[in-house]
N, C-alpha and C positions, 0 to 999 in steps of 0.2 A: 623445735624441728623434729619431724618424725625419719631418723634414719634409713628407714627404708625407701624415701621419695628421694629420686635422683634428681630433681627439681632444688631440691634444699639443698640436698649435699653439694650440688656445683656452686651454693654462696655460700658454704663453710668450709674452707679448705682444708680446718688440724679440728678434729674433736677430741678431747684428753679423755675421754672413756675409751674410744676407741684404740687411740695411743696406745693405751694399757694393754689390750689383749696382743698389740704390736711388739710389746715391749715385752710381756711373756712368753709371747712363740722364741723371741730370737732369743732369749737368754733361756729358755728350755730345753732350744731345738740346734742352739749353739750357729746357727745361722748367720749371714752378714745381713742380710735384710729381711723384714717380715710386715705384713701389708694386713690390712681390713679394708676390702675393697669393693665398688661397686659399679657395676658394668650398663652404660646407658648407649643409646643407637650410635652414637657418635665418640664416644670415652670411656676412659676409666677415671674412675673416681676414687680417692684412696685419704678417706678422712683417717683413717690412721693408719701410720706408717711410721716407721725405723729403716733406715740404711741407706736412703734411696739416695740418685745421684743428685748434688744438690738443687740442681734445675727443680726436678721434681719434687724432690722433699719439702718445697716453697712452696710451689702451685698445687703438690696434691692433683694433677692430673694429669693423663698421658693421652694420646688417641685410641683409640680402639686396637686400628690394627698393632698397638705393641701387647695385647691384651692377651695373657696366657689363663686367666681368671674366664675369660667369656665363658671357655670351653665346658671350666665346672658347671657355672651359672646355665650353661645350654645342656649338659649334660644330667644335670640336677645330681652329683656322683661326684666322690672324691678324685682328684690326679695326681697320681705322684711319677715322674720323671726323673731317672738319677742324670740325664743329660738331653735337657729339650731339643738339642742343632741334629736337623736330620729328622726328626720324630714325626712320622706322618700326618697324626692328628694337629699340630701344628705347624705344617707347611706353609698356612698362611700367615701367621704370626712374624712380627720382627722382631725378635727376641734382645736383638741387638741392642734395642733402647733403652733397656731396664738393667738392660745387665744380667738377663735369666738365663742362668746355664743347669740347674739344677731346680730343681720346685715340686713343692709338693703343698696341695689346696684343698680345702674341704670347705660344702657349702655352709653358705648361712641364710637362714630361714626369719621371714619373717611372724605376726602373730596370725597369719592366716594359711602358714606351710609354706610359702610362696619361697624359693628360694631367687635370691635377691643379689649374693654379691658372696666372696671368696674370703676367707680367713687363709692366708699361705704365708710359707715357706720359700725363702728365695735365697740360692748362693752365686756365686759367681767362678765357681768351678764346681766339677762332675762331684756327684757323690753318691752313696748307697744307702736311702735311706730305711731306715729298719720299724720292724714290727713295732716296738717303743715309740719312735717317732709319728707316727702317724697315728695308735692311740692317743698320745698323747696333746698332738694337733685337732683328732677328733674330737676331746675332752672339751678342751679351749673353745671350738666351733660352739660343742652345745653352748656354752657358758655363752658366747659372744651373741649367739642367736636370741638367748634369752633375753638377753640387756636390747637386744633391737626391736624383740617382740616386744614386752615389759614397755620400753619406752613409748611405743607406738600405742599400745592400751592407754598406757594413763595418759597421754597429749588427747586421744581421739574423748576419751572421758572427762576432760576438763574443756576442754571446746565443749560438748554436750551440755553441760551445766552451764557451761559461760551468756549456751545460745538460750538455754532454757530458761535461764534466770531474766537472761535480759526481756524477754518476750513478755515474761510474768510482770516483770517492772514497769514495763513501758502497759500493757493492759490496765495495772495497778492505779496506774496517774490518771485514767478516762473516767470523765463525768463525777457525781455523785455516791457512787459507788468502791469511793477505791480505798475505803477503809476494809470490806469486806472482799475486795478481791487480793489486799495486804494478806486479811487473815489466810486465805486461799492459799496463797503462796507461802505463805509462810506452814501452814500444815500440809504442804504437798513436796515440798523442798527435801524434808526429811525422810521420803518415802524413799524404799529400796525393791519393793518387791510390788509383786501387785495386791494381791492382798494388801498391804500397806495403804497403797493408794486410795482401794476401796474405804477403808475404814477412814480414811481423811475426809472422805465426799459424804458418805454417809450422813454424818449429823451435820455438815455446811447445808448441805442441799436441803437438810428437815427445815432448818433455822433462820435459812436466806432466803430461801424460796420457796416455802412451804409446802414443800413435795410429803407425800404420806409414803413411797416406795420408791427404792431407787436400786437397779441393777447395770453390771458392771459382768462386760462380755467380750473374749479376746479370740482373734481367727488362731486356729493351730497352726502349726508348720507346713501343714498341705494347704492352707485357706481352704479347705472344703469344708470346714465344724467351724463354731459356734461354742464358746468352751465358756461357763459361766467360773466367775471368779468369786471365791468365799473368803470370806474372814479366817478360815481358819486352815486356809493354803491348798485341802483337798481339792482336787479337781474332776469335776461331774464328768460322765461320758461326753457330753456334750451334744447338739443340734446340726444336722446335717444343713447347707444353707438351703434355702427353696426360695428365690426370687419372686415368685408367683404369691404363695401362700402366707409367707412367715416378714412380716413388718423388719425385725432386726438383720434378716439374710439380707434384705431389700436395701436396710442400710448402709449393709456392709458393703454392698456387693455394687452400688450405685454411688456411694459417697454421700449421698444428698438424706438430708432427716425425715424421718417422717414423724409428721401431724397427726393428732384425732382429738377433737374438740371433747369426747368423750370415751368409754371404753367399745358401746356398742359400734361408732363409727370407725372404730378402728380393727375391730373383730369384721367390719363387712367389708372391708378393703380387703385384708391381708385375717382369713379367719385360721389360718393354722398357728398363728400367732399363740404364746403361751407365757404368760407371766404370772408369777408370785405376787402376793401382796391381796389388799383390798381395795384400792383405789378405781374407783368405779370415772373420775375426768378425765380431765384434760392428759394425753401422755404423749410425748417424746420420747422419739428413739435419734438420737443422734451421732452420727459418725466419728469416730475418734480416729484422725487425720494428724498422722507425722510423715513427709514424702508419699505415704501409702497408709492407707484404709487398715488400722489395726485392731478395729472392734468397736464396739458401739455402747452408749451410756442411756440407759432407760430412766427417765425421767417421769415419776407418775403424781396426777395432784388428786385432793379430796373430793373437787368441785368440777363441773364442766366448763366448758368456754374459754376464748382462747387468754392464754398470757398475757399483762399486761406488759407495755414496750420495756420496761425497765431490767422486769425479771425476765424475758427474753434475753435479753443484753447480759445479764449474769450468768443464766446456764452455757449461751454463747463459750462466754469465759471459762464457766468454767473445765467445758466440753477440752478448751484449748488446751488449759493447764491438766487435767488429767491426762490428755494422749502424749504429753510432754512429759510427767511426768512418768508413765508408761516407756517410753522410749529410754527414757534414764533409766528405767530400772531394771530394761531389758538390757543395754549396755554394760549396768555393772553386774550383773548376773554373767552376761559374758565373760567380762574379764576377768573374775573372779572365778569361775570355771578355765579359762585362757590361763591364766597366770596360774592355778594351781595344777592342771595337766602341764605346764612345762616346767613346773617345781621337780611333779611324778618324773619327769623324763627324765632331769636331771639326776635321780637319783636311778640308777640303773641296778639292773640282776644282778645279785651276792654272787663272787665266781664257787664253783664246787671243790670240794676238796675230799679226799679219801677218807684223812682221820678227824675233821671238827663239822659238828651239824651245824648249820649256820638259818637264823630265819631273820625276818626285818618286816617293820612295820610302819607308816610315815599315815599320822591321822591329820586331817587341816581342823581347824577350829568346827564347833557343831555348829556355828551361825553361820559360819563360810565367809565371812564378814571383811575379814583377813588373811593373806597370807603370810607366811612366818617365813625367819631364815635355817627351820629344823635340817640337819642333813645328818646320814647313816653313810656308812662305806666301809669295806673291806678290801686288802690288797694283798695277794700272793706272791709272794718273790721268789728267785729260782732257789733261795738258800732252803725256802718248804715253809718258810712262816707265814704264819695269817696275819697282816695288821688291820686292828680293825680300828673303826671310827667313828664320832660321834660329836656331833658341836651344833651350836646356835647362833645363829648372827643376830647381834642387839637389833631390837627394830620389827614391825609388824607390817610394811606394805614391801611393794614390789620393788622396792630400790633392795630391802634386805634379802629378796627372793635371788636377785641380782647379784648379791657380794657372795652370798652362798655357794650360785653356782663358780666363781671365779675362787670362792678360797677350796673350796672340794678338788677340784681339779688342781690346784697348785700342794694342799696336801700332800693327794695320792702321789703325783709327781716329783713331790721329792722324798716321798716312802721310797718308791722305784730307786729315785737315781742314787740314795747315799746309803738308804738300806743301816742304818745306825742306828742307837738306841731310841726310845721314842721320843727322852728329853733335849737327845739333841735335833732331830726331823723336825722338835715343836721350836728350837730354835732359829733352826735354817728358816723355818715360814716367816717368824718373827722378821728376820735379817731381806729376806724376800720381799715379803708388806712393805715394808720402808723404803725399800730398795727401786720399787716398783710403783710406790705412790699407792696403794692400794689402801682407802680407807676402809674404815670402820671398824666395831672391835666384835670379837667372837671368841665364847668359850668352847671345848675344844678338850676330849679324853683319847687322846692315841696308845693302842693297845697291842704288845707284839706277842701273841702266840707261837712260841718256839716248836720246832717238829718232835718228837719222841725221842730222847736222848735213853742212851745206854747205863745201866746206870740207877735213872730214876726211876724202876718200876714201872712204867708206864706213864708214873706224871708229868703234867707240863710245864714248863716255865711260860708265869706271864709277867712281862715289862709291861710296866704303864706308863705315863707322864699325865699330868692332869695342868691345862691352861686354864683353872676356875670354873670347871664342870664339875657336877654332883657323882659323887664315889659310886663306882658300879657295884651291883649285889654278886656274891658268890654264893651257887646252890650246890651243896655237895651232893656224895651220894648217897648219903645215908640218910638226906631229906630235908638237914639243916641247913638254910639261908642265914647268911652273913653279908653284912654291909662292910665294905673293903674300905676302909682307913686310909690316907695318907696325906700327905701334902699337898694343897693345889697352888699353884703357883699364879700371876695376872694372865688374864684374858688375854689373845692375842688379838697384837694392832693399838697393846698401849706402847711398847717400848721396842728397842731393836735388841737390845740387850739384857733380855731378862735369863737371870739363874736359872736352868726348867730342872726340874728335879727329877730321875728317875726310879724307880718302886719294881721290886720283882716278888714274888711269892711262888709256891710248886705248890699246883692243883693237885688232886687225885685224880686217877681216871675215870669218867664219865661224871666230870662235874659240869653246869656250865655258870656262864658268865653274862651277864643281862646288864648293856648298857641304855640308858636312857637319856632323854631330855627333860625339861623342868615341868613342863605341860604332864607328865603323866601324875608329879605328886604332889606341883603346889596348886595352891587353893587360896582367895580371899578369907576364907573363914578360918584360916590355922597354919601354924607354922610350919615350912619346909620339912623340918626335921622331925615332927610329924608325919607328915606325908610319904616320906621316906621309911618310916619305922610301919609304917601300916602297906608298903609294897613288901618291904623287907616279910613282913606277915602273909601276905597273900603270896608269895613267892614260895614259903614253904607251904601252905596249903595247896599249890597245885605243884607239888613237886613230881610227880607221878607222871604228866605231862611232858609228851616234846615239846620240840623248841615250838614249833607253828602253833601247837595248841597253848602253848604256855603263855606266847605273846600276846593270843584272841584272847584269854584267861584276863592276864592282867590288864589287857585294856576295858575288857569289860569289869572287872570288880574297881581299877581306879578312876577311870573317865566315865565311861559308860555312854550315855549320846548326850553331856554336857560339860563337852571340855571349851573350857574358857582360853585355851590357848592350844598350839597345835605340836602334834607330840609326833618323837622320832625313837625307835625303839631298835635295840641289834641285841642277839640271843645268839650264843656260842652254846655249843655243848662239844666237850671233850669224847674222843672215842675212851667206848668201858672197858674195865679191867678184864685181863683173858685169864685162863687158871690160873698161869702160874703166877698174874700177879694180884689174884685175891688177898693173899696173908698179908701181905706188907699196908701197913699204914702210914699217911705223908700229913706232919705238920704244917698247918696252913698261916701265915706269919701274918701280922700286920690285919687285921682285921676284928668287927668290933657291932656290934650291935645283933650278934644271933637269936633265932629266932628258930 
């Protein structure tokens, strides 16, 4: 089921994913009810839901006109009402049926912007709700929006392949031929790109059909060009189409293939025609057809005259299975781009602060291949502290892209609300997870930067808590990098009740603090702690460096453009000492690997 089709959702009345982000609002937002909803010409639809009256909490739907969600959905804009009765823009609303005295809704967006249906907030008497509540709500939205976009990718992506595959199978069983259209299919299955593709057809086409040249050519995004496709991913300027002159425009642009018994016959038809190769016969240009004309396969022999019927019947094939697999490979180039810009959203602007330089960096893998569950964050509480953040959700597709966003926002959310040390915030999430059903597991370095206390000279106090993340580096100011030592405690999301240990140290002033993900130091070819002792090095060689350039720095000397995994990076720096507090020096406790 792709959650964003009001067609499906009217025959799934409870989805336990959606449940979840229901069951976050109202124990977040302290609410009696809280809905993920979506709004069709005639209903609302509310595959998750908490509070509601029991009528509806069964059926999961209400009519339209009790519908105070439309109004987001139509506004494409957040609503927050501290008492709906009365309130103009919902004069036509019956508010009465739900029980809406209070509400506050933010939209959700599908994988194409589209916004689709309401994440809210619903009480049953008046209320005021606050700046808090409504980031908060907002947070949740993105996360919720994620999981409806995400899902809807990978359903419209496994239908693609389902239709692809079956088409190749059923081709595969025709005639004489269907060992080499096995193989076809079988070397075109594993194509991702188009390049890919090309190199698949390439030596089938020499070896099955004795072609001496083969070209492989895709319309751009205006369909005005002709963009020839290389082995080796570059992409030519390309060929303006000319229907008239040029055989391949003719293809595209007509659908239909064109013939030429040999090269001259096909230079006198169409002589602006231009191809690569030496193949002086028989050539084909043929249309690559998925719903629409997506580029053309040139097909060239040694000999003149036409094909005989069999090898006909095979470039046929194979014509089909390139544009299919073409179209696959456009889709997951999609979603792979789709899924890692609403990873990027997900991870929003570092807020500013007066005394700590703050910079972040979030790289996806170099193949693109995958997305990760990397996330970075920072949170300012009114008390002046900075807590910052850093974790990984186990797992490499868009389900972990998914938990990410939902455990990032339930984090920050209760940095906000308890504002306690870090080991016990990393507890409440624990208690929360469980609490909430919320699987999966993710390590997780929560970091509290306390404000300039009296006192210490200038230095800071840093609380850490570690859930089985790798030890963040300390770069002092005199240039020395150290790797910070302590206890890491399990992952969260194995237990509800894990011991979290807390860890403080005093910085000097203008030191900073670089936390990271595992993508930036581990490697197949050596060990973690390794990788770790060689940032720990390159950390003091760019000590001289701000935080932004420090961050470009080490990602270029440890990834470079071939990280096998995808890395998440937070850079603190401390404000630097003022005269008077040059003389004084501050012990740094608990750390171990200088450098």
């Amino acid at each position: 089921m792709t959650v964003a089709d009001p067609d499906d959702l009217a025959s799934v009345p409870a989805d336990p994913d959606l449940d979840l982000f229901a069951r976050l609002v109202r124990a977040q937002l302290g609410v009696s009810t809280a809905l993920v909803s979506f709004v069709t010409p005639d209903a609302q639809l509310m595959p998750g839901a908490v509070g509601l009256p029991a009528e509806y909490q069964l059926s999961r739907r209400a009519p339209r006109r009790a519908s105070v969600c439309q109004v987001v959905v139509a506004d494409e804009a957040p609503l927050v009402v501290g008492d709906v009765r009365g309130h103009p823009r919902l004069a036509d609303v019956d508010v009465d049926v739900l029980g809406v005295v209070a509400y506050a809704g933010a939209p959700l967006r599908d994988a194409r912007g589209v916004v689709v249906g309401s994440l809210c907030a619903v009480d049953d008497r008046p209320r005021e709700w606050t700046e808090e509540d409504v980031a908060v709500l907002l947070d949740l939205a993105a996360a919720c929006s994620s999981e409806i976009a995400l899902r809807q990718l990978r359903e419209d992506a496994a239908l693609a392949l389902v239709e692809s595959r079956g088409a190749w199978m059923a081709a595969a069983a025709e005639g004489r031929h269907s060992r080499l259209l096995l193989e076809l299919s079988e070397h075109l299955s594993g194509t991702a790109t188009p390049s890919d593709v090309l190199a698949a057809v390439l030596p089938l086409a020499h070896e099955h059909l004795g072609t001496r040249h083969a070209e492989l050519h895709l319309l751009d995004e205006s369909r005005r060009r002709l963009v020839r496709v290389t082995l080796d991913g570059d992409a030519p300027a390309g060929r303006r189409l000319d229907r008239r002159g040029d055989a391949l425009s003719a293809a595209a642009l007509t659908g239909r293939p064109v013939l030429a018994v040999d090269r001259a016959a096909l230079l006198a038809g169409h002589p602006a025609t231009r191809l690569d190769g030496g193949a002086e016969g028989t050539t084909a240009v043929l249309p690559l057809v998925v719903d629409r004309t997506v580029g053309v396969l040139v097909l060239a022999w040694p000999t003149a005259g036409p094909p005989e019927e069999d090898v006909r019947d095979v470039a046929e094939a194979m014509t089909r299975y390139t544009a299919q697999a073409l179209a696959r490979a456009e889709l997951l180039v999609a979603q792979r781009t789709a899924a890692t810009t609403l990873q990027l959203a997900m991870l929003t602007d570092l807020p500013r602060t007066a005394d700590l330089e703050l910079a972040e960096r979030y790289v996806p893998t170099a193949d693109g291949a995958q997305v990760g569950g990397d996330w970075y964050d920072a949170v300012v509480t009114p008390d002046g502290a900075t807590h910052l953040v850093i974790g990984d959700v186990v797992g490499h597709d868009v389900t972990a892209a998914a938990a990410m966003g939902q455990l990032r926002s339930l984090v920050r959310s209760l940095v906000w609300a308890h504002r306690e040390t870090p080991g016990r915030v990393l507890r409440h999430v624990d208690e929360a997870m469980a609490g909430l059903h919320l699987t999966g597991l993710a390590t997780c370095l929560l970091a509290r930067v306390a404000p300039p206390a009296d006192g210490d000279g200038g230095a800071r106090r840093v609380a850490w808590s570690s859930a089985g993340h790798l030890p963040p580096v300390l770069l002092l100011p005199d240039g020395a990098a150290l790797l910070v030592e302590g206890r890491s405690d399990l992952l969260l999301g194995v237990r509800d009740d894990v011991a979290r240990t807390d860890h403080e140290l005093l910085v000097p002033p203008g030191s900073t603090l670089l936390l990271y993900t595992d993508g930036l130091v581990e490697r197949r070819d050596r060990p973690v702690r390794d990788g770790m002792a060689e940032l720990v090095r390159a950390v003091a060689r760019h000590a001289g460096l701000g935080p932004d350039a420090l961050a470009d720095a080490l990602l270029a000397d440890m990834v470079g453009g071939h990280g096998g995994d995808d890395v998440a990076l937070l850079v603190a720096r401390t404000e630097p000492a003022g005269p008077a507090e040059q003389a004084g020096s501050v012990e740094v406790p608990g750390t171990a690997g200088r450098a």
